[in-house]
MARKE-916569 format. One line per field, with one value per residue: residue in three letters; chain; x, y, z of N, C-alpha, C in turn. Coordinates in nm, 4 decimals. Each point is the difference from the previous one (the first is absolute). Layout:
MARKE-916569
residu c(ala:...)
chaine c(A:...)
nu c(X:...)
nv c(Y:...)
nw c(Z:...)
cau c(X:...)
cav c(Y:...)
caw c(Z:...)
cu c(X:...)
cv c(Y:...)
cw c(Z:...)
This chain:
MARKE-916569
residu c(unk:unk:unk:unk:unk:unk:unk:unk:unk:unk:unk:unk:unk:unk:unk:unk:unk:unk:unk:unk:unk:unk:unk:unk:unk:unk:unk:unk:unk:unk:unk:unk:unk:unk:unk:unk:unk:unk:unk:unk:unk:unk:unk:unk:unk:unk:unk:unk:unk:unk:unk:unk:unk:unk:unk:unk:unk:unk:unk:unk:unk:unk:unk:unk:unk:unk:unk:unk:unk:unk:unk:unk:unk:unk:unk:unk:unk:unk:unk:unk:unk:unk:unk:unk:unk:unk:unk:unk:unk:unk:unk:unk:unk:unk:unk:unk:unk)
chaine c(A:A:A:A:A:A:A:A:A:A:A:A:A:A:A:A:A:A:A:A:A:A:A:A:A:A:A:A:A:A:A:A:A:A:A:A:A:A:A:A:A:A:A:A:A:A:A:A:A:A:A:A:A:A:A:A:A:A:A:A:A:A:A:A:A:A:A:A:A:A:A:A:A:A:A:A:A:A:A:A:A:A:A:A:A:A:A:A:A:A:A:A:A:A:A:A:A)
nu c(0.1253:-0.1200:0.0233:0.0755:-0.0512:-0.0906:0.0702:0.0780:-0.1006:0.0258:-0.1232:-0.0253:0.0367:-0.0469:0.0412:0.0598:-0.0340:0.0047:0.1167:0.0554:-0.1126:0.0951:0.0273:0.0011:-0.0268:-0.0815:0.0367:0.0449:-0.1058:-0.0487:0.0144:-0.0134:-0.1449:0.0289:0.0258:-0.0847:-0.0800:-0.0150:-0.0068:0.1155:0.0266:-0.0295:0.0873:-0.0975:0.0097:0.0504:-0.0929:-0.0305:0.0122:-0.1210:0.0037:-0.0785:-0.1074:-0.0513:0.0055:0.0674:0.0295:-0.0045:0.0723:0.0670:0.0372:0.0501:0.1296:0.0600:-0.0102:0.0495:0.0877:0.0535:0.0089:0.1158:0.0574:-0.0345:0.0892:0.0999:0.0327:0.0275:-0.1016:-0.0455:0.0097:-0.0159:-0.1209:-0.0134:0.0496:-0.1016:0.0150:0.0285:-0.1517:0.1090:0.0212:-0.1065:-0.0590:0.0760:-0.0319:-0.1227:0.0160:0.0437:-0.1234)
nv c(-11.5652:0.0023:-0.0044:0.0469:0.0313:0.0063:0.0397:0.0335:-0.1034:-0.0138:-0.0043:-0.0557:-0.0083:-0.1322:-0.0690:0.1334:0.0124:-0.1657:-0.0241:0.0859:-0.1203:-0.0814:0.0225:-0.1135:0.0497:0.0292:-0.1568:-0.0170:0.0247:-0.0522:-0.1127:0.0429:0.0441:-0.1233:-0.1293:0.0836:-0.0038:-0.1484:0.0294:0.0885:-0.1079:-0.0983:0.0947:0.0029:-0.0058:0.1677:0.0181:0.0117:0.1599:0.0694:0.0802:-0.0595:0.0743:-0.1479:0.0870:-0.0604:0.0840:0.0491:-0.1152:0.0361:0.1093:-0.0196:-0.0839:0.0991:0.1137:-0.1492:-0.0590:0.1296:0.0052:-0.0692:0.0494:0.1239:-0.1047:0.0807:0.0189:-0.0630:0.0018:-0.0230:-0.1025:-0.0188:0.0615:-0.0730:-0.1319:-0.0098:-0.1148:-0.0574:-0.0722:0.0042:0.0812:0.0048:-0.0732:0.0253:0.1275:-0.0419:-0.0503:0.0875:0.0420)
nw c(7.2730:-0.0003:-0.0838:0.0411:0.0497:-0.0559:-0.1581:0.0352:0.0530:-0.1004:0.0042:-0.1187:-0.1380:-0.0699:0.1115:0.0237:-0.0666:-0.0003:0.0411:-0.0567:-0.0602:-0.0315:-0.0571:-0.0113:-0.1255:0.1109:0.0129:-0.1315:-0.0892:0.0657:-0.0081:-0.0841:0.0465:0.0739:-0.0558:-0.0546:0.1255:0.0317:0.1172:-0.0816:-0.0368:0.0664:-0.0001:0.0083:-0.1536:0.0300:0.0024:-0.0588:-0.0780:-0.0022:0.1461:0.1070:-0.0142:0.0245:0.1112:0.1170:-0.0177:-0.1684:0.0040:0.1360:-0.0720:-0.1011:0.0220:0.0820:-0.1466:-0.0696:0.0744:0.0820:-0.1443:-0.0028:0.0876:-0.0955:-0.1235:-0.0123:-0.1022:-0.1192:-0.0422:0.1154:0.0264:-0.1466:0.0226:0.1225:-0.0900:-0.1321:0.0469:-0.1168:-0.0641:-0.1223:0.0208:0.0197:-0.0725:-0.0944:0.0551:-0.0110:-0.1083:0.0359:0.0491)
cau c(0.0962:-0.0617:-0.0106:0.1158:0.0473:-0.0610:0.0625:0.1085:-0.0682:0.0212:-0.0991:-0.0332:-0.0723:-0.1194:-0.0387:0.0320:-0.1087:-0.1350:-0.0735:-0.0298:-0.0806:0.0618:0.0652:0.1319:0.0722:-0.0037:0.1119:0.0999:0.0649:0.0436:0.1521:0.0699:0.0200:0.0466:0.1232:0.1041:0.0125:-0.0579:-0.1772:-0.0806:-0.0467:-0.1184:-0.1376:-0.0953:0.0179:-0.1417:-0.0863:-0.0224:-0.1744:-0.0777:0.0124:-0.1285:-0.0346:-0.0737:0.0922:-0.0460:-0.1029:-0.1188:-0.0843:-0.0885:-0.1411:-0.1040:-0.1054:-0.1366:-0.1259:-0.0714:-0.0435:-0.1306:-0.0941:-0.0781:-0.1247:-0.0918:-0.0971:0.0368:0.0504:0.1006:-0.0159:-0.0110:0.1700:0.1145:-0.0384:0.0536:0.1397:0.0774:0.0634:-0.0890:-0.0079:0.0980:0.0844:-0.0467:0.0277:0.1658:0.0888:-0.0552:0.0785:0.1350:0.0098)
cav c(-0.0473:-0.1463:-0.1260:-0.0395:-0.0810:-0.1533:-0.0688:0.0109:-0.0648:-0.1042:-0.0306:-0.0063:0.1540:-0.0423:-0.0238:0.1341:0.0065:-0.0176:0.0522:0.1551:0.0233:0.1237:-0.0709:-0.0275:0.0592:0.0714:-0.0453:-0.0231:0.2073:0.0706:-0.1158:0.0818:0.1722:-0.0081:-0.0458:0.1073:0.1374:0.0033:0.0584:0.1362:-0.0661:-0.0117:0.1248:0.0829:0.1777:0.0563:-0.0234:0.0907:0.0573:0.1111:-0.0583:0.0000:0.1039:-0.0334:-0.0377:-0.0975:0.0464:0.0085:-0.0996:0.0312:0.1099:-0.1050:-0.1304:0.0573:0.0177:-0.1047:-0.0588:0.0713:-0.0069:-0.1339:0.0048:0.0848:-0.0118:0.0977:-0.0671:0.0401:0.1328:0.0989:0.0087:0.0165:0.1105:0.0593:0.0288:0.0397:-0.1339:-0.0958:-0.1266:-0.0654:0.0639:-0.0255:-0.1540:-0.0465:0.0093:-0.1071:-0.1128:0.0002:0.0149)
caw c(0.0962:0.0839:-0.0950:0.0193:0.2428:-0.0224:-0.1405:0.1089:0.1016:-0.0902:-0.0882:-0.1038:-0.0189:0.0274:0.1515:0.0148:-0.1160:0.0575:0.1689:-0.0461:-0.1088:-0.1456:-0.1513:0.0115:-0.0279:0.0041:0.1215:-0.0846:0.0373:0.1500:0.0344:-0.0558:0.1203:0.1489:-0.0974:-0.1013:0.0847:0.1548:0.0325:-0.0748:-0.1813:0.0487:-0.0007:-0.1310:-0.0413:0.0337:-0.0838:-0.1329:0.0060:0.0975:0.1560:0.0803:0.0378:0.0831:0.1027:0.0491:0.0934:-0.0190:0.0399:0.1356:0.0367:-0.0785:0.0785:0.1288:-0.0868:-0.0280:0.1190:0.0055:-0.0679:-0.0485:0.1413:0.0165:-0.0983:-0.1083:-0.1206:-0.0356:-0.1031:0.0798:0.0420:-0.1215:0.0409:0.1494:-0.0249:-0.1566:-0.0774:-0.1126:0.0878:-0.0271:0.1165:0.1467:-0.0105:0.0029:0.1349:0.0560:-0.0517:0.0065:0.2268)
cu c(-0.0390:0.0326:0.1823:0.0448:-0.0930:0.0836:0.1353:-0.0197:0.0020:-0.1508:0.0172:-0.1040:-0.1547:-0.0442:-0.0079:-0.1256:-0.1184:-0.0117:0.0179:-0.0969:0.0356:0.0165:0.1590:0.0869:0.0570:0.0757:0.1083:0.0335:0.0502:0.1643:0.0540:0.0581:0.1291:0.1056:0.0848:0.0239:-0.0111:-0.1208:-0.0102:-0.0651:-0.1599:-0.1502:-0.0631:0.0644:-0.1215:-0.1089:-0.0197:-0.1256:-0.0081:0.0548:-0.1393:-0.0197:-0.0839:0.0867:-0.0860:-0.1165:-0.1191:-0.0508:-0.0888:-0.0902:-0.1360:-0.0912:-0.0518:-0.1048:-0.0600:-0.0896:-0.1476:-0.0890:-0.1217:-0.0823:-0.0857:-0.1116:0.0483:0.0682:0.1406:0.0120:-0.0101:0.1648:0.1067:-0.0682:0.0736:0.1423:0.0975:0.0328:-0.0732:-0.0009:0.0440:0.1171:-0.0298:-0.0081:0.1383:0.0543:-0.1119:0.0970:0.1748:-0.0011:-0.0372)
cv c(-0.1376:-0.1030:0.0427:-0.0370:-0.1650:-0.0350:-0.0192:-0.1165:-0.1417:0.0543:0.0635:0.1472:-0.0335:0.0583:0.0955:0.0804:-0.0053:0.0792:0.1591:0.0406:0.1130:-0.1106:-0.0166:0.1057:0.1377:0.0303:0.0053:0.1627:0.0473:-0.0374:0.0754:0.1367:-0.0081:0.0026:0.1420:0.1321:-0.0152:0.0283:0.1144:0.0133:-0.0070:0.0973:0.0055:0.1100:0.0636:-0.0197:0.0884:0.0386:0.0726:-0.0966:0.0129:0.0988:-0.0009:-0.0657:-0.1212:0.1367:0.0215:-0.1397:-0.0586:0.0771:-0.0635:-0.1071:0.0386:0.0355:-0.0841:-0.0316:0.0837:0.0341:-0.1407:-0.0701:0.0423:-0.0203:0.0412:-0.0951:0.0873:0.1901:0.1336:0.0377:0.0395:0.1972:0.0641:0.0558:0.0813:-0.0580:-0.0777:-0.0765:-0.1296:0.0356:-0.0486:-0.1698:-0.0268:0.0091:-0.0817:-0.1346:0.0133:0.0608:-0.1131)
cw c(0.0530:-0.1375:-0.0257:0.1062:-0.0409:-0.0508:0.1338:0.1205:-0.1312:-0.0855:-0.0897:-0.0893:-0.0011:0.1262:0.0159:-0.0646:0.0557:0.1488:0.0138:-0.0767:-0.0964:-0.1468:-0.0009:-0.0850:0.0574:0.1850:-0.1095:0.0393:0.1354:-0.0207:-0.1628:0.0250:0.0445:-0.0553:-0.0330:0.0977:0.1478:0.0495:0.0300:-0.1337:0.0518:0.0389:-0.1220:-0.0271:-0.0560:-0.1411:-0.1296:0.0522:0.1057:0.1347:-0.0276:0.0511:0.1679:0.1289:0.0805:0.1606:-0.1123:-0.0318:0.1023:-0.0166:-0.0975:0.0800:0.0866:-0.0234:-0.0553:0.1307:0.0402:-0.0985:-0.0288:0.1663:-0.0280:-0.0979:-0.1167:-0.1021:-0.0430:-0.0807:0.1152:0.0666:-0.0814:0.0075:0.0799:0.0125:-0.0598:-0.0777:-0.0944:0.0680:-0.0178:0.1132:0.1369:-0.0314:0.0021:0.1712:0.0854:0.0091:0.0579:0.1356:0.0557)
């Protein structure tokens, strides 16, 4: 929506671009969205694949366990324990809380 209220104010798809830090082409797509449906075009459609299994509270409960673990000294392998979780599991929701 924001790089069509800009594109709408005169600037340019460049300008627009740069200041949404997006790829212009990808201000082209929006102004096509818009073009063919309005700004119900504009939503994301839903994604392909498995939902997330990982809600935004077991991300809290995590970082509270990081947090208090890594006060304490503890590392990662004790916590992917505590949890249940791989410690590919417990890094990824590191990276994305």
């Amino acid at each position: 929506m924001e790089c069509i209220r800009l594109l709408g104010r005169g600037l340019t798809v460049p300008q627009v671009a740069d200041l949404v830090e997006c790829n212009p082409v990808t201000v082209r797509d929006a102004v096509r969205r818009f073009t063919g449906g309005g700004f119900d075009a504009l939503a994301d459609a839903p994604r392909p694949g498995r939902p997330a299994r990982v809600t935004g509270k077991d991300l809290k409960a995590l970082g509270a366990l990081l947090d208090t673990s890594a006060a304490a000294g503890v590392t990662g392998p004790p916590v992917s324990c505590a949890t249940g979780w791989s410690g590919n599991g417990v890094c990824g929701c590191q990276r994305r809380g």
